[in-house]
C-alpha positions in Angstrom: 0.0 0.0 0.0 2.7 2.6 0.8 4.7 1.7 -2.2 1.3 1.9 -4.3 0.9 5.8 -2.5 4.7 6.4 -2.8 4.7 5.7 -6.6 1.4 7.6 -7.1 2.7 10.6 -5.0 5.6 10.7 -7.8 3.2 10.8 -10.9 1.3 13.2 -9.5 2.7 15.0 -6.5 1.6 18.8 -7.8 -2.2 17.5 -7.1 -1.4 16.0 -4.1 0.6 19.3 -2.9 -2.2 21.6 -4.1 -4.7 19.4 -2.5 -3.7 19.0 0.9 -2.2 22.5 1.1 -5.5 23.7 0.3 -7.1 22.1 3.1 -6.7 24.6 6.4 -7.2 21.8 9.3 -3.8 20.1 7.9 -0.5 21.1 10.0 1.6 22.9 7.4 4.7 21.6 9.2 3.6 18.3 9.8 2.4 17.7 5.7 5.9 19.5 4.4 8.3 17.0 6.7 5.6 13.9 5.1 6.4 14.8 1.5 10.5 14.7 2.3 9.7 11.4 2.9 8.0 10.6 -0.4 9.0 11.0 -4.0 7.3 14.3 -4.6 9.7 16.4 -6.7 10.9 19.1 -4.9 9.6 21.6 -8.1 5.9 20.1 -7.7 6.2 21.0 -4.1 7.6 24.4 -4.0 5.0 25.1 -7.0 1.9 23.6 -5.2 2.6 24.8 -2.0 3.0 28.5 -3.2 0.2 28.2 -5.5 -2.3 27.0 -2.4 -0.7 29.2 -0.1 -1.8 32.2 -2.2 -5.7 32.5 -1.5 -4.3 32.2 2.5 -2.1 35.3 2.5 -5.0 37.2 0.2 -7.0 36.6 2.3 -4.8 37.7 5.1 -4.5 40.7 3.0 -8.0 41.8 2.9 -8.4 41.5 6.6 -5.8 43.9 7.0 -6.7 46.1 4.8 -10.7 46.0 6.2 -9.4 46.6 9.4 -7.9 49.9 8.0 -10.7 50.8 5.4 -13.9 48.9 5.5 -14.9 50.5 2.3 -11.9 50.2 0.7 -10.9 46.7 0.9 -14.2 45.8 -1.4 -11.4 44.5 -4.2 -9.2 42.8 -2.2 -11.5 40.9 0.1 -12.8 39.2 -3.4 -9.1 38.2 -4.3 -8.9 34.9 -2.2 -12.1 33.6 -3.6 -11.4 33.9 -7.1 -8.0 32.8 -6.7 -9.6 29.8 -5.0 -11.8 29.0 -7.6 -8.5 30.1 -10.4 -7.0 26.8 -8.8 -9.9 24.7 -8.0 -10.8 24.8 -11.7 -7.2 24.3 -12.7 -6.5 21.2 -10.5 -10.3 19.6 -12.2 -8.4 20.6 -15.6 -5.6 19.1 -15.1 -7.6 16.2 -13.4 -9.4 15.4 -16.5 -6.9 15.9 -19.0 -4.9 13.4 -17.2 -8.1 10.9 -16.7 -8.4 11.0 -21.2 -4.6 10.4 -21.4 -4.4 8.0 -19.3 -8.0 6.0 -20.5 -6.3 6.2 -24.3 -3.1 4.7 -23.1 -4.9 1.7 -21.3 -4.5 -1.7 -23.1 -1.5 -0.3 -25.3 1.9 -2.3 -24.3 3.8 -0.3 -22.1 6.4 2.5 -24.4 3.8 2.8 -27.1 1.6 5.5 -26.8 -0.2 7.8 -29.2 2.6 10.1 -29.8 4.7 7.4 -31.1 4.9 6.6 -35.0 4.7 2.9 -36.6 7.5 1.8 -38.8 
């Protein structure tokens, strides 16, 4: 089972990172020392914890800046949410893309997939 989650956390460890960053009950600390003990590339997880981390410290933002000006933080309070949704609908992307590539690879022996030429 852990080699199964191990070699899945490789293939697609930018989802994974993205994923559980995005969740705000997960210890930030705690999940960063778990992936340096998978195979998640260090680029997947610099990029998906930055990418999660930025509708946090928007929103962050906006309550400082409501705390100043109530009427002027209109802008910035809707920052977080529509960087949120920015993401969400980029990880479902990315989630289905994968899914086709992966369904029109199935049953093909493994090295030849459709980008490959005969002959």
């Amino acid at each position: 089972m852990l080699r199964w989650l191990d070699a899945w956390l490789e293939r697609r460890g930018l989802l994974a990172v993205v994923s559980v960053r995005m969740i705000p009950l997960a210890p930030f600390g705690l999940i960063g020392y778990g992936y340096g003990t998978t195979s998640v590339r260090p680029w997947h997880y610099l990029l998906g914890t930055a990418a999660a981390a930025a509708p946090s410290a928007l929103s962050y933002a906006a309550l400082g800046a409501a705390v100043v000006d109530p009427r002027g933080a209109t802008l910035v309070a809707y920052a977080p949410a529509v960087l949120g949704l920015v993401i969400s609908a980029a990880v479902v992307l990315y989630l289905r893309l994968s899914a086709r590539e992966h369904a029109s690879t199935d049953g093909q022996p493994t090295g030849a997939g459709p980008a490959q030429a005969d002959g």
